[in-house]
C-alpha positions, -999 to +999 in steps of 0.1 A: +631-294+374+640-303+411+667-330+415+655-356+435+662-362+473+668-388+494+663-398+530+677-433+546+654-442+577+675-469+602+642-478+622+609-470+619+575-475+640+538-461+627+500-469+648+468-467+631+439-468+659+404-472+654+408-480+614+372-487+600+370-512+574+346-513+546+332-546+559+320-532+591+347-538+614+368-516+634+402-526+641+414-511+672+453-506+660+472-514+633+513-511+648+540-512+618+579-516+624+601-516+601+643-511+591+661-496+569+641-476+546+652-453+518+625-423+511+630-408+481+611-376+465+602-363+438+582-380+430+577-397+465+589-429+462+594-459+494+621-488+493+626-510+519+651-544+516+624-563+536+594-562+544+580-546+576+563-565+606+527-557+609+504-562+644+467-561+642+448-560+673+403-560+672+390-563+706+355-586+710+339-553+715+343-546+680+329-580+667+302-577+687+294-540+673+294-558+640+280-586+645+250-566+659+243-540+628+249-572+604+208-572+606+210-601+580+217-627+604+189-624+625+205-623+655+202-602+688+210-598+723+247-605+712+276-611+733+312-621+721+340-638+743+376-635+729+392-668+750+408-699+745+421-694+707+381-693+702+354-668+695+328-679+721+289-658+704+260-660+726+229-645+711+190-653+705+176-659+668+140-666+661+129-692+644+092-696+651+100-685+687+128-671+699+159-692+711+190-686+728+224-700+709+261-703+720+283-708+688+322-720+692+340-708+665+378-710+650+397-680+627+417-690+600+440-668+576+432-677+538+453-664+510+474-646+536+450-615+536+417-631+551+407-639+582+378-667+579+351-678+607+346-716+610+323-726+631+330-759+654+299-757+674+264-743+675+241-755+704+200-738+711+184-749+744+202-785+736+190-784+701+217-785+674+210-758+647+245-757+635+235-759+593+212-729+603+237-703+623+264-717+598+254-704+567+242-672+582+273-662+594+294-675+565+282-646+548+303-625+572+335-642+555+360-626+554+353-609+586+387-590+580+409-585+548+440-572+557+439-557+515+414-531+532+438-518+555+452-481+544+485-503+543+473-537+527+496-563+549+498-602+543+489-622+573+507-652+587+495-660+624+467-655+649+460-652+684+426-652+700+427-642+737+424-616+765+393-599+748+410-593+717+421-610+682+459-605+673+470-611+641+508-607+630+521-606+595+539-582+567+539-549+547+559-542+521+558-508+501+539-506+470+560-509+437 
């Protein structure tokens, strides 16, 4: 039987890019740094003192993309802004006749894996039809688990800016 070996690791860095996620969305990168790790093999085993800082970036591109083949919300003509701390959706939905919407909406993290859509405002030629676009795109919650990833992280903060969601958090090997 071969005796086991073992490697110690001072700093590490790993990228994931364009990671597809069972729920539809593609994450643009997923950037991993970490310190000292022991590798040891066989069998192949990871040990780390603390867990490793995790990055997550998804551009509006990729919202939008999802948003789009998400044919249960009724929605087209779909454009997604990425400013402000906000997710600014302008689309058109029909409802008798078709009407153009603009929807303000918030990210949240729940149960550090999640990342939740909350909408704050929903206006249609003036009209409010906030109950309406509300519970339609609830049912995209949770637009992203982080459990999904290849490396499942636990997420503590996000950023919404510059065409792109950031959010920042921690991996830790599997025991």
């Amino acid at each position: 039987m071969e005796q086991p070996k073992s490697v110690g690791i001072g700093r590490f860095e790993a990228e994931l890019f364009d990671v597809e996620l069972p729920l539809g969305l593609k994450v643009q990168s997923v950037h991993i740094t970490g310190e000292s790790v022991q590798i040891s093999h066989p069998p192949f085993k990871l040990v780390a003192p603390n867990p490793a800082k995790v990055r997550i970036v998804v551009l509006e591109a990729a919202i939008t993309e999802m948003l789009a083949n998400n044919t249960s919300l009724g929605l087209k003509k779909i454009q997604v802004r990425l400013a402000d701390g906000r997710v600014h959706v302008d689309a058109a939905i029909t409802i008798l006749v078709e009407l153009s919407l603009t929807a303000v909406c918030t990210l949240r993290v729940v149960d550090e894996s999640k990342i939740y859509i909350d909408i704050e405002s929903v206006k249609a030629h003036g009209v409010g039809i906030k109950q309406l676009v509300t519970s339609r795109l609830e049912t995209l919650n949770p637009v992203l688990d982080a459990k999904m990833l290849p490396i499942p992280a636990k997420l503590h903060r996000l950023e919404i800016g510059d065409r792109k969601l950031t959010a920042w958090g921690e991996v830790s090997p599997p025991e």
